[in-house]
C-alpha positions in Angstrom: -6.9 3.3 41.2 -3.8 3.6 38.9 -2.4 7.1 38.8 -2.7 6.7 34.7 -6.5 5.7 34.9 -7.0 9.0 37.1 -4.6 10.9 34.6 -6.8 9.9 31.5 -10.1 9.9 33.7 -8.9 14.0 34.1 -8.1 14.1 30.2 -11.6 12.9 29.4 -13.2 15.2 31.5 -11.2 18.3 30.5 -12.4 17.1 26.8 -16.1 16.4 27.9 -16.4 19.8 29.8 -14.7 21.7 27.2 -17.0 20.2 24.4 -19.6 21.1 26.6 -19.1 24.7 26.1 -19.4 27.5 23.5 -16.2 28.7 22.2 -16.0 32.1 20.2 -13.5 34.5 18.8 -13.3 37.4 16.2 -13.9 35.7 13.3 -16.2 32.4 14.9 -18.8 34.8 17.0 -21.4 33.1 18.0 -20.4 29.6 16.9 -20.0 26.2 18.7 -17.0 24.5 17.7 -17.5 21.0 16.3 -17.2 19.1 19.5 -14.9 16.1 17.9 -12.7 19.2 18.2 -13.0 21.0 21.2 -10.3 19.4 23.3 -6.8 20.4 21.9 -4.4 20.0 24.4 -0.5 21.0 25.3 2.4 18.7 24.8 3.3 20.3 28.5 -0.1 20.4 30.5 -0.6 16.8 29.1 2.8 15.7 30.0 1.9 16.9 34.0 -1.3 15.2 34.1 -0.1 11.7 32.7 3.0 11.7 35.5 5.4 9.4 33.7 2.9 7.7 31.2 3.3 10.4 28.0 4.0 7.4 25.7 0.6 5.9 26.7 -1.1 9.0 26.5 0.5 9.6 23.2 -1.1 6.3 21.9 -4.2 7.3 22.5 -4.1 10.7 21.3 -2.6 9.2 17.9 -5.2 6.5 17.5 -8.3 9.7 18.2 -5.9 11.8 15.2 -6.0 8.8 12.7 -9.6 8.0 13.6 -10.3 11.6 12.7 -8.1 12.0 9.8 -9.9 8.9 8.4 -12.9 10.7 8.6 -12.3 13.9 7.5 -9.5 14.5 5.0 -12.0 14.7 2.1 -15.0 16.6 3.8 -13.7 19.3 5.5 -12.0 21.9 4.7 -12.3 24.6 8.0 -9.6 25.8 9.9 -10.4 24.7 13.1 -10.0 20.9 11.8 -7.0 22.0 10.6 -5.1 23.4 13.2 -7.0 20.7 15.3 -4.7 18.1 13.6 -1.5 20.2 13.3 -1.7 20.9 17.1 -2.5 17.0 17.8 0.4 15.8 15.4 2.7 18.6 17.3 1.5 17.3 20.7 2.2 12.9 20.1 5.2 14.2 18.3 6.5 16.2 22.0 5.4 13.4 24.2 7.0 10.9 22.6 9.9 12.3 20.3 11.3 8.9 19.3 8.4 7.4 17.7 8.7 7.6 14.4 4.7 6.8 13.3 3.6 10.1 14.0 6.3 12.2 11.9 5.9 9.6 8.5 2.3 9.5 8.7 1.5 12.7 10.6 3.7 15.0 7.9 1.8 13.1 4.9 -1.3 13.8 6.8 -0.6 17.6 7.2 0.7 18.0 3.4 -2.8 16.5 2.8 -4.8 19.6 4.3 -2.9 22.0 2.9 -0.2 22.8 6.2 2.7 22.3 4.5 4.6 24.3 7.0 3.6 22.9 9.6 3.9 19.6 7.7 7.7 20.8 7.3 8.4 22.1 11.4 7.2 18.1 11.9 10.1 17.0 9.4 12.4 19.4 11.1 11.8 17.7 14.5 12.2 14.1 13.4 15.8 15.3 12.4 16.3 16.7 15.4 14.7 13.8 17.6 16.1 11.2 15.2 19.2 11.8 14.2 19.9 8.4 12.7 16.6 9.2 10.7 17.8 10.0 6.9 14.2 10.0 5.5 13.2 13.0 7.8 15.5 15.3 6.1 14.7 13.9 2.7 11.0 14.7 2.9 11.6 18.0 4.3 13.1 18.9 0.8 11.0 17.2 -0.6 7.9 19.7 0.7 10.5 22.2 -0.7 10.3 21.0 -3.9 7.4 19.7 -4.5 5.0 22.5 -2.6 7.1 25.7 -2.6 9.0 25.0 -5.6 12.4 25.9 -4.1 15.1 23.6 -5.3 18.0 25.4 -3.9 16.6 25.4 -0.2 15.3 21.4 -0.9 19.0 21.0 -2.0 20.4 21.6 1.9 17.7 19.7 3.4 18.4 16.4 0.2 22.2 16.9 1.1 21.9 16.7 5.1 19.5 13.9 4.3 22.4 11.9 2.0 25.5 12.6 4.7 23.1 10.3 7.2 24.0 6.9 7.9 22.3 4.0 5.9 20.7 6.6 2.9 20.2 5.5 -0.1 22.8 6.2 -2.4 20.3 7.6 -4.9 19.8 10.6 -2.5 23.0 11.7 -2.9 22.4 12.1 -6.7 18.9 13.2 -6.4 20.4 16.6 -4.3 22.6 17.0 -6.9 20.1 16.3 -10.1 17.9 19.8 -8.0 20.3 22.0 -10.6 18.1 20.9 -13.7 14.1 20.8 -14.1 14.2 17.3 -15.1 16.6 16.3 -12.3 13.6 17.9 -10.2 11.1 15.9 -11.5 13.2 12.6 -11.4 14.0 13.1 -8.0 10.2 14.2 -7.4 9.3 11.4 -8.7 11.5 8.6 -7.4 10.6 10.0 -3.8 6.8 9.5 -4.6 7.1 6.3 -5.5 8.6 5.3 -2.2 6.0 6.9 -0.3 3.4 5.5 -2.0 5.3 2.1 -1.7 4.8 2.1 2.4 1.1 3.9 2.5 -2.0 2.7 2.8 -3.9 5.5 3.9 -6.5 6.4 1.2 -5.7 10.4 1.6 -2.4 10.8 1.7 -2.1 8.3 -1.2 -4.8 10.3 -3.3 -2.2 13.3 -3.0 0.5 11.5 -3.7 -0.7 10.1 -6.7 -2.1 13.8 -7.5 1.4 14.8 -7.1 2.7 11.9 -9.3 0.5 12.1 -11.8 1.3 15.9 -12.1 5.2 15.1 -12.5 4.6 12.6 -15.0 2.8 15.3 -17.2 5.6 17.3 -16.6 8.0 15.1 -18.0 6.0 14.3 -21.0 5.4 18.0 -22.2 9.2 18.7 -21.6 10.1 15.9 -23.8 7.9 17.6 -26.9 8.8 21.8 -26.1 12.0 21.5 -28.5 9.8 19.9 -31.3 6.4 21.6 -30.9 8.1 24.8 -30.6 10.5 24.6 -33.6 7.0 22.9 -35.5 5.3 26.2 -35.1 8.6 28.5 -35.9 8.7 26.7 -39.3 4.3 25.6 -39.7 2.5 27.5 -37.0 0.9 25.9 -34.3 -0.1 22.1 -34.2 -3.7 22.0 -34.7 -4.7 19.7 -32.1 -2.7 17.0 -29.6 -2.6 14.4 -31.8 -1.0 16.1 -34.7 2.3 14.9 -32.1 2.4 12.6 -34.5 3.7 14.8 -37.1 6.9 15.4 -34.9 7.2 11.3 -34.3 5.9 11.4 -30.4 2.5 9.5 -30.0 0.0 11.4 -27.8 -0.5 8.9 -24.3 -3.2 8.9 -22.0 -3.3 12.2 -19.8 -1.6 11.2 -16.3 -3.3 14.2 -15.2 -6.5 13.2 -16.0 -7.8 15.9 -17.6 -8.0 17.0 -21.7 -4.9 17.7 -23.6 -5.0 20.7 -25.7 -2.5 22.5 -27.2 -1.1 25.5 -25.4 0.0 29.3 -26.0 2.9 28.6 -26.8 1.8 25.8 -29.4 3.2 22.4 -27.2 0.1 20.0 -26.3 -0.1 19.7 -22.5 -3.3 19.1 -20.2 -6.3 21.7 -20.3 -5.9 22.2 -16.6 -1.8 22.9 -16.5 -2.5 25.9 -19.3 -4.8 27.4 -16.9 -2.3 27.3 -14.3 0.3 28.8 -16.6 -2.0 31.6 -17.6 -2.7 32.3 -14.2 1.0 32.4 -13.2 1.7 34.5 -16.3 -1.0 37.3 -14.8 0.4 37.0 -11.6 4.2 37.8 -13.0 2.6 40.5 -15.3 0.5 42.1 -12.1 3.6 44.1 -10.7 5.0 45.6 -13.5 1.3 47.0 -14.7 1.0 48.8 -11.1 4.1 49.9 -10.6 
């Protein structure tokens, strides 16, 4: 018997014993762990066990991760799924460093569960691992952008991602564009696009398109504040959306998908991004009242 039969003959019996078993902690007493789950294993203890066959092993593991991914990415929403998958991403990602599968799809999958750090430490090793990898780099900002709304810290990773052999020339300008909200979007934009170009996977294209659609909103209600706002100096507030018309704009399907109504502030955006703007607002205000 081959020594990476008896290698993956060990793995499945770590995985069947382990699922076999209750698993508890502070905040999971008395709970069984979802047995698809169980069996989370180290980049290093794997690497010992598979003696010289980590890029097979790897294979596998990846093909169990997308399996699951598939199967889950909509219905559930604990942590131990989710650190399931960071850990399994982190652990193909260590046993085979140069494959670059697991960081394109495996950060998009992470960004769709909500780790975006750990979504962004997968990023960060691909331009380690890869250093002829400009794309690496350039989603790394991206998650700076687009998730933690940091344009100055997405600006180092855009510019490291430009000075790379092969990148697009549009990369370059897209680092610099980060100085200006609408440069933001562009560049938000432009990068989404490309994703959504070379992905098939239903989840991580629902967020991308979430994340599209949410730009292109953006751009819209930017191109109306100058108008709405001097409207309401000089009329008071437009009465509903489609009064745009008074100002020469016509009012275009939602790309967020939701109601347009017109805000505080008196410019028409979507009924969802005003609650999100009063929240912020409460959140800004929430310091200075407990001071």
């Amino acid at each position: 018997m081959s020594r990476l039969v008896i290698s993956l003959i060990a793995l499945l019996g770590a995985s069947v014993v382990g699922g076999s078993l209750p698993r508890s902690d502070a905040t999971r007493q008395a709970r069984l762990l979802d047995q698809e789950l169980v069996f989370l294993p180290s980049a290093q203890g794997i690497r010992m066990a598979s003696s010289g066959f980590e890029e097979v092993v790897a294979d596998l593991m990846w093909v169990r991760t997308v399996l699951l991914f598939g199967e889950r990415y909509d219905s559930d929403d604990s942590d131990v799924w989710k650190e399931w998958l960071t850990g399994m991403v982190d652990t193909v990602t260590e046993l085979d460093p140069q494959w670059r599968t697991p960081y394109w799809y495996g950060g998009g999958m992470l960004v769709v569960v909500g780790q975006i750090d750990a979504s962004s430490a997968v990023y960060e090793k691909c331009s380690r691992e890869r250093p002829e990898e400009y794309w690496c780099p350039f989603a790394r900002g991206m998650n700076d952008l687009l998730y933690k709304s940091d344009p100055l810290a997405a600006g180092i990773w855009l510019r490291e991602a430009a000075g790379r052999p092969g990148a697009p020339k549009w990369y370059g300008s897209a680092a610099a564009a980060l100085s200006s909200k609408g440069g933001q979007r562009h560049a938000g934009l432009v990068y989404l696009e490309e994703q959504l170009g070379s992905t098939t996977d239903p989840g991580v294209r629902a967020n991308l398109e979430y994340q599209r659609n949410k730009l292109r909103h953006d751009e819209l209600v930017a191109t109306w504040e100058v108008a709405a706002k001097a409207w309401r100096d000089e009329h008071g507030p437009l009465e509903r959306p489609e009064d745009l018309t008074k100002l020469g704009f016509v009012l275009p399907e939602n790309p967020r998908g939701d109601p347009w109504i017109i805000g505080r502030d008196g410019v028409p955006r979507s009924e969802q991004s005003e609650r999100d703007r009063a929240r912020r607002a409460v959140m800004d205000e929430w310091p200075l009242i407990h001071r």
